[in-house]
C-alpha positions in Angstrom: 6.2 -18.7 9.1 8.8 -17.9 12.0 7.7 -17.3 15.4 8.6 -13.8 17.4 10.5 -15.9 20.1 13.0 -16.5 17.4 13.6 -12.2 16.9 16.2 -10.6 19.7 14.3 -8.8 22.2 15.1 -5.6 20.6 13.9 -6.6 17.7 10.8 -7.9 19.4 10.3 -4.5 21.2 10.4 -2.3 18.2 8.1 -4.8 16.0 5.4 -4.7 18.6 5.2 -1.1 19.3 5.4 -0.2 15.0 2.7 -3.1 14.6 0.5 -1.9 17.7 0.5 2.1 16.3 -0.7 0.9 13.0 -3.5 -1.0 14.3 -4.7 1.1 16.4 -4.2 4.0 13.5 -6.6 1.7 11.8 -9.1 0.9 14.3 -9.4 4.5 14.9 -9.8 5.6 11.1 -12.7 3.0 11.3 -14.3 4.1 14.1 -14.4 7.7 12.7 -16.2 6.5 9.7 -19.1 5.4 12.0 -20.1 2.7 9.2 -19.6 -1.1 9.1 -18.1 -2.8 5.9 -20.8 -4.9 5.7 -21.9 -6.6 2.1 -20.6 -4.3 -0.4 -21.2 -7.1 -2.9 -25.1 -6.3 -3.2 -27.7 -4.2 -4.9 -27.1 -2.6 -8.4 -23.4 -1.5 -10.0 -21.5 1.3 -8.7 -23.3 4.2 -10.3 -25.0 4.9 -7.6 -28.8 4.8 -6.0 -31.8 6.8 -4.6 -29.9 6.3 -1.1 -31.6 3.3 0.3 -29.2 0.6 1.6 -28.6 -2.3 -0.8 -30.0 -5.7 1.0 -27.6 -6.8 4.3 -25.9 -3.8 4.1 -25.1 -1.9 7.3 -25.9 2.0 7.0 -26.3 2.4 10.9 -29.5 3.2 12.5 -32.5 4.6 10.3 -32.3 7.9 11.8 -28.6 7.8 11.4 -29.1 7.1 7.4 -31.3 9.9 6.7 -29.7 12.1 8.8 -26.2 11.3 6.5 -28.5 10.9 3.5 -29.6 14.9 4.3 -26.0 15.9 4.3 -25.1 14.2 1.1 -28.2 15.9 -0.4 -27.5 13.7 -3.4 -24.0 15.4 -4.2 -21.8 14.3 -7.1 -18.2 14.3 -5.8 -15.9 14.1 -8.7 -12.6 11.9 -8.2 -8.9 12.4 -10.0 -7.2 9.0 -9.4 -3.2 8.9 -10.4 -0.9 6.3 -9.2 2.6 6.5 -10.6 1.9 3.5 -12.6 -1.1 1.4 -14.1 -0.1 -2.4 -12.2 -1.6 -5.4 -10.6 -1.0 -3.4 -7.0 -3.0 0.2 -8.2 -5.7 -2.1 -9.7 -6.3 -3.7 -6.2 -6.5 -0.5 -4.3 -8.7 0.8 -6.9 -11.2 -1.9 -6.5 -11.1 -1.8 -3.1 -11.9 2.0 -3.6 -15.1 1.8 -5.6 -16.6 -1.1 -3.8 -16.4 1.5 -0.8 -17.3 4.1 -3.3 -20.6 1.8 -3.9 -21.3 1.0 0.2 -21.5 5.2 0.4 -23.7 5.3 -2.7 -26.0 2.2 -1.8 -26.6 3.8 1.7 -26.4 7.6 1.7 -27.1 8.2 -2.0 -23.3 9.6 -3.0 -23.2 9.8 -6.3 -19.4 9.6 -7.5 -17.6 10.8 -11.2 -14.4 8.9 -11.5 -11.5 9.2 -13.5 -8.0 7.0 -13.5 -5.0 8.5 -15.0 -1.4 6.8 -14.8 1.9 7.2 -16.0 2.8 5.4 -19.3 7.0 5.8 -19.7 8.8 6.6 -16.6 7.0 6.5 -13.2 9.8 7.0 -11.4 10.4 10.4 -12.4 7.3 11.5 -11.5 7.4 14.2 -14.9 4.3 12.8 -16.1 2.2 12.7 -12.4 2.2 16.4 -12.7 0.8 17.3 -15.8 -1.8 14.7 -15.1 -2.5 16.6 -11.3 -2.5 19.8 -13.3 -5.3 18.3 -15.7 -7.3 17.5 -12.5 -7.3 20.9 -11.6 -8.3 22.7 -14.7 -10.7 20.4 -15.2 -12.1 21.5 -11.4 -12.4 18.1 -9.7 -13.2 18.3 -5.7 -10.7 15.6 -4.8 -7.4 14.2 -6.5 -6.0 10.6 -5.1 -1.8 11.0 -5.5 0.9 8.9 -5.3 3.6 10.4 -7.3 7.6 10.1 -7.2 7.8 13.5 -8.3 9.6 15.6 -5.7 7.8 16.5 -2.8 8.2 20.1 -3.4 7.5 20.2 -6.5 4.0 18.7 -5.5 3.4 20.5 -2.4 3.5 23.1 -5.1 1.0 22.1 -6.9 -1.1 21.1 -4.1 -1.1 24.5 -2.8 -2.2 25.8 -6.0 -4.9 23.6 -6.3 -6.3 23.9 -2.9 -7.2 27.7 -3.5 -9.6 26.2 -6.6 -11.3 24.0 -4.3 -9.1 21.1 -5.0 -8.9 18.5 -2.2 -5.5 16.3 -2.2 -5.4 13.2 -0.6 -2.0 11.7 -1.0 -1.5 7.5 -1.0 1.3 4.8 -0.4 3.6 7.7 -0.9 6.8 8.2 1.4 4.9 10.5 3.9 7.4 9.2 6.9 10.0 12.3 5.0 7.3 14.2 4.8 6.4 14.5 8.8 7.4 17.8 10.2 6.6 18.9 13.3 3.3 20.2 14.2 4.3 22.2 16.9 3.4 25.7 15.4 2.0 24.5 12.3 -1.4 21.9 12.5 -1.2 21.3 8.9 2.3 19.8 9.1 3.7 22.3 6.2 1.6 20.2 4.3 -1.0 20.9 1.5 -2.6 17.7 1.4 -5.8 16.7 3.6 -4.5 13.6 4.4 -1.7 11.4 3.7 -3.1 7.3 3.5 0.2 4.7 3.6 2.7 3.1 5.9 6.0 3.5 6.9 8.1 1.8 4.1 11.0 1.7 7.1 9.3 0.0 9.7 6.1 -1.6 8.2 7.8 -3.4 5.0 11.7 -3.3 5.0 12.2 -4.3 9.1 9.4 -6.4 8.8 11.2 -8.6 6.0 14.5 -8.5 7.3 13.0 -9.9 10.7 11.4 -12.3 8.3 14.5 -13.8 7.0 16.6 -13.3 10.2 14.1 -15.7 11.7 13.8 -18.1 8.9 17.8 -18.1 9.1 17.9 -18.3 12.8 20.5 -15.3 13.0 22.8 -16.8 10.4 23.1 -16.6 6.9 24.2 -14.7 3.8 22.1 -12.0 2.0 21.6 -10.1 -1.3 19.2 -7.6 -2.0 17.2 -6.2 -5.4 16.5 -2.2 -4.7 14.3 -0.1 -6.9 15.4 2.9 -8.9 18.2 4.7 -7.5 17.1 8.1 -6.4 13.7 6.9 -5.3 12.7 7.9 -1.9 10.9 4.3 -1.4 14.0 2.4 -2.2 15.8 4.8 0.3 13.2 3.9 3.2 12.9 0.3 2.4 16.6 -0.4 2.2 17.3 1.8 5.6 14.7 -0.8 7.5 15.9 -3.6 5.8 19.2 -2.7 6.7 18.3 -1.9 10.6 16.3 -5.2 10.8 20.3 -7.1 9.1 22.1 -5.1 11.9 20.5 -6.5 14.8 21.6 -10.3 13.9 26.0 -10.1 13.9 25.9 -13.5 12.1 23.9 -12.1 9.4 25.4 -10.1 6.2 24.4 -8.4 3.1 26.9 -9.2 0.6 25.4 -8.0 -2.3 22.4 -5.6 -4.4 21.4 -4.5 -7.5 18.6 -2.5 -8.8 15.9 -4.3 -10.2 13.8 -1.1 -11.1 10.5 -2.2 -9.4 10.1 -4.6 -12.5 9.7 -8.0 -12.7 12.6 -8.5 -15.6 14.7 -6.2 -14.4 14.4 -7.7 -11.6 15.1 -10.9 -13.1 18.1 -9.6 -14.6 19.5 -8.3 -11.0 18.8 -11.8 -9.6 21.2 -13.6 -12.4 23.9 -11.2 -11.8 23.6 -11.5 -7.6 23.5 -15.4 -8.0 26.5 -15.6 -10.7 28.4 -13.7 -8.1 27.4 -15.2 -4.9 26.1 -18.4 -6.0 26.3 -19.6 -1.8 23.3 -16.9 -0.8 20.4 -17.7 1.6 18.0 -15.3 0.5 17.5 -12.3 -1.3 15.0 -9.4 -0.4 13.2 -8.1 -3.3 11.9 -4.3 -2.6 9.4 -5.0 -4.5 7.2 -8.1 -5.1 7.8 -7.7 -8.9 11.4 -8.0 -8.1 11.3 -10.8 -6.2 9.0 -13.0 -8.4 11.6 -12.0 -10.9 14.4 -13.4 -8.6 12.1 -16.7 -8.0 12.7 -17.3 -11.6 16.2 -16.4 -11.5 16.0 -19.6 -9.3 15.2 -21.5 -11.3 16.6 -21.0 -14.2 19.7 -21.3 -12.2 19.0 -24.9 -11.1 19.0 -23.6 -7.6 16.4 -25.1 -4.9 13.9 -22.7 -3.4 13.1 -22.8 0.4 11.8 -25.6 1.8 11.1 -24.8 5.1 14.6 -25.7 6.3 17.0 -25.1 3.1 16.8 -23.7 -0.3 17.5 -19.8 -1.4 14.7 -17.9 0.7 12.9 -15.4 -1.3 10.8 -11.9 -0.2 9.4 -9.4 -1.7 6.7 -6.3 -0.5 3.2 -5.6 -1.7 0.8 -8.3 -1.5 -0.9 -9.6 -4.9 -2.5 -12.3 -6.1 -0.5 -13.4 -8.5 2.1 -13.2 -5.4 -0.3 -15.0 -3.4 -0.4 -18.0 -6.0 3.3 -17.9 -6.3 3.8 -18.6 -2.1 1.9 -21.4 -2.8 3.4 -23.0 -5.1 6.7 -22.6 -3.3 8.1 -20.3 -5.6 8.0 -17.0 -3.8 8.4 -17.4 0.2 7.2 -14.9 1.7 5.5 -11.2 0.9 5.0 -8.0 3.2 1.4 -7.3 2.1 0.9 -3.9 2.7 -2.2 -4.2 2.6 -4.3 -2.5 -0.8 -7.6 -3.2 0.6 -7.8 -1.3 3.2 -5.7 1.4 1.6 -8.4 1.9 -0.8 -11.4 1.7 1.5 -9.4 3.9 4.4 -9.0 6.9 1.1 -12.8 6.9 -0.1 -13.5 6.6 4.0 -11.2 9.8 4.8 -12.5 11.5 1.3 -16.3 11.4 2.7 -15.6 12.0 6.2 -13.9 15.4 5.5 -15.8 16.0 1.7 -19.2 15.3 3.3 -19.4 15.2 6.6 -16.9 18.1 7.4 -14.6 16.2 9.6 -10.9 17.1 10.6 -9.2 14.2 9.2 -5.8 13.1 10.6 -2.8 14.5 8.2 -1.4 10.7 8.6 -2.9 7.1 8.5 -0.4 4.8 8.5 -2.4 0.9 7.6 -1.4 -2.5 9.0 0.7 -4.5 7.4 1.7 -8.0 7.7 3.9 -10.9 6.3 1.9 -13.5 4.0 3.7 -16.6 3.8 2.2 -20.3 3.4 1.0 -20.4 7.3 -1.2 -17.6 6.2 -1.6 -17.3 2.4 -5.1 -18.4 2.4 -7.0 -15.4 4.0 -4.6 -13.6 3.0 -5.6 -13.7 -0.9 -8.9 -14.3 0.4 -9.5 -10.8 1.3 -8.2 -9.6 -2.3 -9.9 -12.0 -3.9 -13.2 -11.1 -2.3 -12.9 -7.5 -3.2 -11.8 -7.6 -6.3 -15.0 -10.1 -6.9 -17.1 -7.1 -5.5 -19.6 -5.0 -7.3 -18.5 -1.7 -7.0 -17.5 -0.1 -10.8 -17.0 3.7 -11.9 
């Protein structure tokens, strides 16, 4: 893993102030929950309980927990989940989800309905997302969980319409950075979501890995790069920080990209082209960690040498799975930007019952950390996955 004295100073500057607003977006959203992740591995499955804490648990004070047990009253809050496609990634932040889902259920008695709906053809039209929101609506759920590519107005839309049925949106590792207006006469943002639950795909996974590799590279070096769909607002934002991260390093160049669709053949497919043409490359930057994986084999089938350490074709993608995980330590993926599903899911069911039960004002933004995972770290990094997915919580 490269050391920050190896960045430019500017570089520097700009990573530490994006890195230091997202953990202390973080600390914050955990503070406001005014509950400990503590043990969500214990008592019963995730149906739900009578409201006493399961075994090591941490529910706060006595009085505290009957005082929050009161105001759940033993409520059923009914849950729409959509991502825009049913993967490895969406699995993870779902897990992490319930086994909060379970900690508010264990300790304050929350009973919870949940229901998972993806798309199954195109996810990066987002055509399907909204007939599945639409669903949620009729069907009078209090809160939908979004991420969609559909257009943002088209959404808003929808949002809007739902809100005046007692809908509650709460969008998720969408591109809320375009979706940021000013405040300044309107506290809502324009927006018709509670809360939007992400990170900036500029600053907190493109830059990131373009630091990554500048580092790695020392400054120098030849680059190629596997987008996602054109069109898609996340390939925009990724590619604009990747790109800002390339230009501070005048010895560095992108020579070449492809789309790789966010899928691991395709991406596979954009790798064999990129390495036919410029068969001299240093690394390539996957959007995606599907992409990338998908370029790790295009590696090898190649005959190529991965990185080392000191040579080889350096490969990164953005996401942060397990079977990612495995991959970096094998040798055959270097790096990842894990953005971090974990504590996407438990920040949403954390923001959901703040504002759902306890009547809070949530922020309209929470931006998560994120963070590279390479071999230096890979360890707690799949560690935390690992753990969660092993937990208890199931709806």
């Amino acid at each position: 893993m490269f050391h920050r004295n190896e960045i430019t100073d500017t570089g520097r500057r700009s990573a530490r102030r994006r890195v230091a607003a997202a953990a202390m977006t973080a600390v914050f959203a955990m503070v406001l929950a005014g509950c400990t992740v503590a043990n969500t591995n214990t008592g019963n499955g995730g149906g739900g309980s009578d409201g006493s804490a399961a075994a090591g648990a941490s529910c706060g004070s006595q009085a505290t927990q009957d005082a929050i047990t009161k105001a759940v009253d033993g409520r059923t809050i009914k849950i729409g989940y959509t991502p825009p496609i049913l993967s490895e990634f969406y699995t993870q932040v779902e897990k992490a989800a319930h086994n909060r889902m379970k900690y508010y259920a264990d300790c304050y008695g929350v009973k919870w309905e949940w229901s998972r709906q993806g798309a199954l053809n195109d996810a990066h039209s987002g055509v399907e997302a909204v007939g599945i929101v639409e669903n949620f609506i009729s069907n009078g759920f209090d809160a939908v969980f979004v991420c969609s590519a559909a257009p943002h107005s088209t959404m808003q839309e929808i949002y809007e319409t739902g809100s005046k049925s007692g809908v509650d949106f709460y969008q998720f590792n969408s591109t809320e950075e375009l979706e940021n207006p000013s405040q300044a006469t309107d506290p809502t943002g324009g927006l018709h979501t509670v809360s939007n639950i992400g990170y900036d795909d500029r600053w907190q996974s493109g830059y990131i890995a373009g630091q990554y590799i500048a580092g790695l590279l020392k400054g120098q070096g030849q680059i190629v790069q596997i987008l996602g769909p054109s069109g898609s607002d996340w390939t925009k934002l990724r590619q604009q920080g990747f790109e800002a991260a390339i230009a501070e390093f005048p010895d560095m160049t992108i020579v070449g990209s492809a789309d790789g669709g966010y899928v691991r053949d395709k991406g596979l497919t954009a790798a064999q082209d990129l390495l036919t043409k410029f068969p001299e490359i240093d690394a390539i930057y996957g959007e995606n960690e599907d992409m990338a994986l998908g370029a790790s084999q295009a590696i090898d089938l190649a005959g190529l040498k991965h990185w080392d350490g000191s040579q080889g074709i350096i490969t990164i993608g953005a996401d942060g799975l397990i079977s990612g995980m495995d991959s970096i330590r094998d040798g055959k993926l270097t790096a990842t930007v894990d953005v971090n599903s974990i504590e996407m899911g438990t920040t949403m069911v954390d923001t959901l019952f703040q504002h759902e039960v306890l009547g809070m004002t949530v922020s309209q933004f929470i931006r998560i950390p994120t963070v590279v995972v390479d071999k230096a770290n890979v360890d707690w990094a799949e560690g935390l996955i690992a753990d969660a997915m092993a937990g208890a919580g199931s709806y």
